[in-house]
DRENROVO-727626 format. One record per residue (C-alpha): x, z, y negated. Coordinates in steps of 0.05 Angstrom, whole numbers, padded with zeros to 5 digits, always signed. Example, Ala and Ser with C-alpha at 12.3 -4.5 7.8 and 13.67 -1.06 7.14 Angstrom:
<recs>
+00246+00156+00090+00273+00143+00021
</recs>
This chain:
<recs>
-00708+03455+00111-00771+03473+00159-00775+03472+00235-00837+03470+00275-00838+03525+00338-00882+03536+00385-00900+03620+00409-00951+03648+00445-00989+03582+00451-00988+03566+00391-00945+03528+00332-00921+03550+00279-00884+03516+00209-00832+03566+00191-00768+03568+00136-00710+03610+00122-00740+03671+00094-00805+03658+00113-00851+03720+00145-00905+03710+00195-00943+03751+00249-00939+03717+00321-00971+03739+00394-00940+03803+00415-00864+03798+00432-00831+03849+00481-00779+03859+00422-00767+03925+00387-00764+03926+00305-00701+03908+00274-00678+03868+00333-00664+03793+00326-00703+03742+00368-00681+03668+00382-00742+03613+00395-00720+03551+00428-00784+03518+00435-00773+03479+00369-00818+03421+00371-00793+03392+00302-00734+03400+00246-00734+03375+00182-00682+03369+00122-00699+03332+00060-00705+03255+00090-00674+03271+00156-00736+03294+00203-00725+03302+00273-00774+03302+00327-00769+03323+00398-00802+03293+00461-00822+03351+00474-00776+03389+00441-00709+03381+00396-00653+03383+00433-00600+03439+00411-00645+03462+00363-00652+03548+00356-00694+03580+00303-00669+03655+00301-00707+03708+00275-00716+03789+00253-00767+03836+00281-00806+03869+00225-00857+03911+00261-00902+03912+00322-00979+03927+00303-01051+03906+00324-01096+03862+00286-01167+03874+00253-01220+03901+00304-01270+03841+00327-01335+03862+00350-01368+03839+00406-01449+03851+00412-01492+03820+00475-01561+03843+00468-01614+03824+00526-01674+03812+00488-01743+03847+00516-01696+03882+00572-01679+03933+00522-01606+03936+00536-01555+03911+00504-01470+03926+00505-01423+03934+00448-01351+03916+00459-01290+03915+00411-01223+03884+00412-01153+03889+00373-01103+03839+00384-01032+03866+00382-00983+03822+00355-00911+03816+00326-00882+03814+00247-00828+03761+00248-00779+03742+00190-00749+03675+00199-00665+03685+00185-00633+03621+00207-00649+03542+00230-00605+03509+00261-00612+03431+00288
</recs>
């Protein structure tokens, strides 16, 4: 069984068991987490799509840990001028485990 949620903008295909880092969540580690945004279930043959989302349908999960991703450098140099402006960024984001799907 898989499910299709949607987090932080964007979607994701999760399972039971399956681990996955989303956009930050005000949740703190070892705390459970519910998404209802699930935008499709599946079982086998019986695949269930929502319009725009399932109806009933809760994918509940366990907070791993909190953390910030690789640093991404930013660089805009002014050619001839001389100048130029260095800029880094770190996106923080959230460790999920998926626990339970339920359509």
């Amino acid at each position: 069984m898989y499910a299709v949620i949607k987090t932080g903008g964007q979607q994701f295909r999760v399972a039971e068991g399956t681990t996955l880092k989303v956009e930050k969540l005000e949740v703190e580690p070892g705390k459970k987490v519910t998404f209802k945004e699930v935008l499709m279930v599946a079982d086998g043959d019986n695949v269930q799509i929502g319009a725009p989302t399932v109806a009933k349908a809760t994918v509940e999960a366990k907070v791993i840990s909190q953390g910030k991703g690789k640093k991404v450098h930013i660089l805009k140099f002014r050619r001839r001028k001389h100048s130029m402006k260095q800029q880094g960024h770190r996106q923080l984001f959230t460790e999920i485990e998926i626990t339970k799907i339920k359509a």
